[in-house]
DRENPAKOL-560673 format. One record per atom (N, C-alpha, C, CB): x, y, z; residue in three letters. Coordinates in steps of 0.05 Angstrom, whole numbers, plus 5000, padded with zeros to 4 digits. Glycine has a CB too. Example, Ala and Ser with C-alpha at 12.3 -4.5 7.8 and 13.67 -1.06 7.14 Angstrom:
2
526448865156Ala/524649105156Ala/526449345156Ala/522649115181Ala/525749555142Ser/527349795143Ser/525850015157Ser/528249885114Ser/
// end
This chain:
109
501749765000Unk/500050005000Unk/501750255000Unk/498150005024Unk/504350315011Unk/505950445020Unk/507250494997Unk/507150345041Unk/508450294982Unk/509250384951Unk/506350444934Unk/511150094935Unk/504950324926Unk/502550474912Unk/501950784915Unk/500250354920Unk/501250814939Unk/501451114947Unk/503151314941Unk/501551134970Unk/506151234938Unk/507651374936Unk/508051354902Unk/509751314957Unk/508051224889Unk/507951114862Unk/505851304849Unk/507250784861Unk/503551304856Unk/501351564853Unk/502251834858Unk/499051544872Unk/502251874876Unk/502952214889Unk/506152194874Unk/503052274936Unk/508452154872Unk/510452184854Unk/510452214822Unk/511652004859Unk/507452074810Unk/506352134796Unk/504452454787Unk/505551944801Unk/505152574804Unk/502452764801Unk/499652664816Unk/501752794767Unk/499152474820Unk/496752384813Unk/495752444857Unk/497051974791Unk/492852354854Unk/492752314889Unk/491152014891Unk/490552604908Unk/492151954910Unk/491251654915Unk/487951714929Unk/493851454942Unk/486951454913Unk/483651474928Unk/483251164914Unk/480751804915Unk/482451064950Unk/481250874953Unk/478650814947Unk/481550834970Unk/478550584923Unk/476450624896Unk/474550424913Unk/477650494858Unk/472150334909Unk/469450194924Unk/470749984940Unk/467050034902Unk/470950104965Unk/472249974994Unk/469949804993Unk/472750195026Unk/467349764994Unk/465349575009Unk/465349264994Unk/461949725008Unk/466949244968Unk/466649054945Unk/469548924964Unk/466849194905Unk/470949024974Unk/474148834993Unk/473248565004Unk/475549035029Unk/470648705022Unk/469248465031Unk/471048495065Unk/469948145007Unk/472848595080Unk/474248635098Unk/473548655120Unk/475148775096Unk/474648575145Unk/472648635171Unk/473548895182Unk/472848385196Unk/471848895209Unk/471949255213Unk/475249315223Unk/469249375244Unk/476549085234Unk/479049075237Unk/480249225220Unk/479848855238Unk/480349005199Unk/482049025173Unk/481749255161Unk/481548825154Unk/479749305152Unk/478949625151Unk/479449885152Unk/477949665161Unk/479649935183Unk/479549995192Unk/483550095193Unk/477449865204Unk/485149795191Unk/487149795191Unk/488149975161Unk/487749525196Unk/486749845146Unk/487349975119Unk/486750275111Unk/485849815100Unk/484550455129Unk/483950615121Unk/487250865141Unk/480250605126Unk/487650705160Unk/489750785177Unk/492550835169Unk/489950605193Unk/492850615156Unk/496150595136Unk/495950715114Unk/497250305125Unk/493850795100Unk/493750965077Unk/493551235078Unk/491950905062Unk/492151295095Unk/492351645105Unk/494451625118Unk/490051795124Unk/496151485130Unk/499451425145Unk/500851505120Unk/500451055156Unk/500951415093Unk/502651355079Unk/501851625048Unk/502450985075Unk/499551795062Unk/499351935036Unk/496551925030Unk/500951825012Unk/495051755029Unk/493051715016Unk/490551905023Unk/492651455019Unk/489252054999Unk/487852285003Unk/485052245000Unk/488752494987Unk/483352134994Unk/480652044986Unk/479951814987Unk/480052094966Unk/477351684985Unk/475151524994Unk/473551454974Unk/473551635012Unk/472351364957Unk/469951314938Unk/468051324956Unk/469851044920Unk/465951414966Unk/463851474985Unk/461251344968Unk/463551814993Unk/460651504946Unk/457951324928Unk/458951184902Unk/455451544916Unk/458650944900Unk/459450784868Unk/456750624871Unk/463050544863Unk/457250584843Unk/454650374835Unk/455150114852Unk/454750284798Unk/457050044862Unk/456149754875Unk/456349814900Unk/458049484870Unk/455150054921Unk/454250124950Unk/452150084952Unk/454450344960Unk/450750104971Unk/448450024981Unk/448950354992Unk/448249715002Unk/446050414994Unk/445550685007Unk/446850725049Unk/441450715003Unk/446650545054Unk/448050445081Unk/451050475080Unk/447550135085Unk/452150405056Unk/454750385057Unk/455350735047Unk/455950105035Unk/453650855034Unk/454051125029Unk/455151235058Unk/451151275017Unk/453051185074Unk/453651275097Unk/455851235120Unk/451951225104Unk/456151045112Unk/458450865126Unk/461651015124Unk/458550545109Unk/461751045087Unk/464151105079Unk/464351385082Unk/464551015055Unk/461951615088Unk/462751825087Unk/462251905118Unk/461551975064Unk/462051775145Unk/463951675163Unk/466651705162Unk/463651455164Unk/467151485158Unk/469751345151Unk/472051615137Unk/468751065123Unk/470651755122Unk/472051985101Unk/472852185122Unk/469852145074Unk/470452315131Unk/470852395161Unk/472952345191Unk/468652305167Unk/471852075191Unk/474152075209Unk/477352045208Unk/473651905222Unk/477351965180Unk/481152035171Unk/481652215159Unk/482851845154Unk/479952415156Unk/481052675151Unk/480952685115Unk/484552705167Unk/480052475099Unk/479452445079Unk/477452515061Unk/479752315080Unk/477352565031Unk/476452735017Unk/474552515004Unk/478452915000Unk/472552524993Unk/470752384984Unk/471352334955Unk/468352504990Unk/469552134935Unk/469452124913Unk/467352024904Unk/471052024905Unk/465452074881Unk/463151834875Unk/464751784846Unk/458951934874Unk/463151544837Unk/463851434814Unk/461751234805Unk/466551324816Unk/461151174776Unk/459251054775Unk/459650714768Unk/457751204758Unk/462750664761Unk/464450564757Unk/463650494728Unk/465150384776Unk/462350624709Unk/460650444688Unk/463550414665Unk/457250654673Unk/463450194655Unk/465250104632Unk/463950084605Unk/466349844638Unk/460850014600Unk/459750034584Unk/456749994589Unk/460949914571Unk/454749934563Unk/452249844571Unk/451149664579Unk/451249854561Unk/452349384575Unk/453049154582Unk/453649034608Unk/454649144572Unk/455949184625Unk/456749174646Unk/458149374655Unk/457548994649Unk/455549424673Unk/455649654689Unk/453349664715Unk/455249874669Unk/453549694746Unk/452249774761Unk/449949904770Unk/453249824764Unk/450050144750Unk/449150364746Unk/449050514725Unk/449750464758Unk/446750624723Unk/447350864691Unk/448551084700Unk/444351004671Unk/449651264674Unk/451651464677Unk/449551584686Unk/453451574654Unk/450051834706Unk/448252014709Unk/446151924737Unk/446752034679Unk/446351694742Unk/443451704766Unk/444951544794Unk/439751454751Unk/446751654797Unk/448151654824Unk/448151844839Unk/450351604824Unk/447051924869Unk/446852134884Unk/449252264886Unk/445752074906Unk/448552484892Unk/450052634906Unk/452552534928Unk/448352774917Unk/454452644939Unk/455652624955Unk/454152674982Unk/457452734949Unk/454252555005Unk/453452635030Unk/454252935041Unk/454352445047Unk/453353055053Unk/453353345060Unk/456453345081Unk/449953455080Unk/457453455085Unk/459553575108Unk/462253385097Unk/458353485148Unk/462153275071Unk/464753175054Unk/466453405035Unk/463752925033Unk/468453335032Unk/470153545019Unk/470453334989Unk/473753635041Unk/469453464975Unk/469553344943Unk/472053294938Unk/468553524919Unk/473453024934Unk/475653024917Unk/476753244894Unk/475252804907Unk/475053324879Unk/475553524863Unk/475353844863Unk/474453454847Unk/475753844897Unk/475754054898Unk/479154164905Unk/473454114916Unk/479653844912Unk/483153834920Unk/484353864897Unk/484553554933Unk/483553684872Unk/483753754847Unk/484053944827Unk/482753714842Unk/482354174837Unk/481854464831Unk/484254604843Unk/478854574843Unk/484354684863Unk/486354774882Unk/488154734870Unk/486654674907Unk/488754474853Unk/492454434846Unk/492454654821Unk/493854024832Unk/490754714811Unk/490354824786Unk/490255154777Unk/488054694779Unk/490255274803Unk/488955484818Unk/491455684816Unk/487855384850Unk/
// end
């Protein structure tokens, strides 16, 4: 995780942890993971994707919250075929999150 992170951000790029609830992980593990990545760099969360459950919306933008992390939604769609979700009908982000792209903006600024 520790090289990935750094492999990204040396890149330009910012690390964000893409649909955490699909890991399948216990709250441990989790919990561990969400720890060593904001340890090591890691700046964002996927909060809404097509394979959350509205529960897990909630969960992850928690979670975003309590490590000091920036949110993301995504719809993950690859095509018409297979895909989660349609482009376009994924909610909003939860209220009191800092949009990934607003960190995004800022670099640009």
């Amino acid at each position: 995780l520790k090289d990935a992170v750094q492999w990204i951000t040396q890149a330009g790029g910012m690390a964000v942890i893409a649909h955490p609830a699909r890991y399948k992980f216990s709250a441990n593990e989790e919990y561990a993971l969400f720890s060593e990545f904001k340890a090591h760099g890691g700046r964002a969360v996927e909060v809404v994707t097509g394979s959350h459950t509205a529960a897990e919306y909630v969960k992850y933008a928690v979670t975003a919250q309590e490590f000091g992390l920036a949110a993301s939604r995504g719809s993950d769609f690859h095509s018409p075929d297979e895909s989660h979700t349609d482009l376009g009908t994924l909610p909003y982000l939860p209220g009191g999150l800092t949009p990934v792209w607003e960190l995004l903006a800022e670099r640009i600024q």
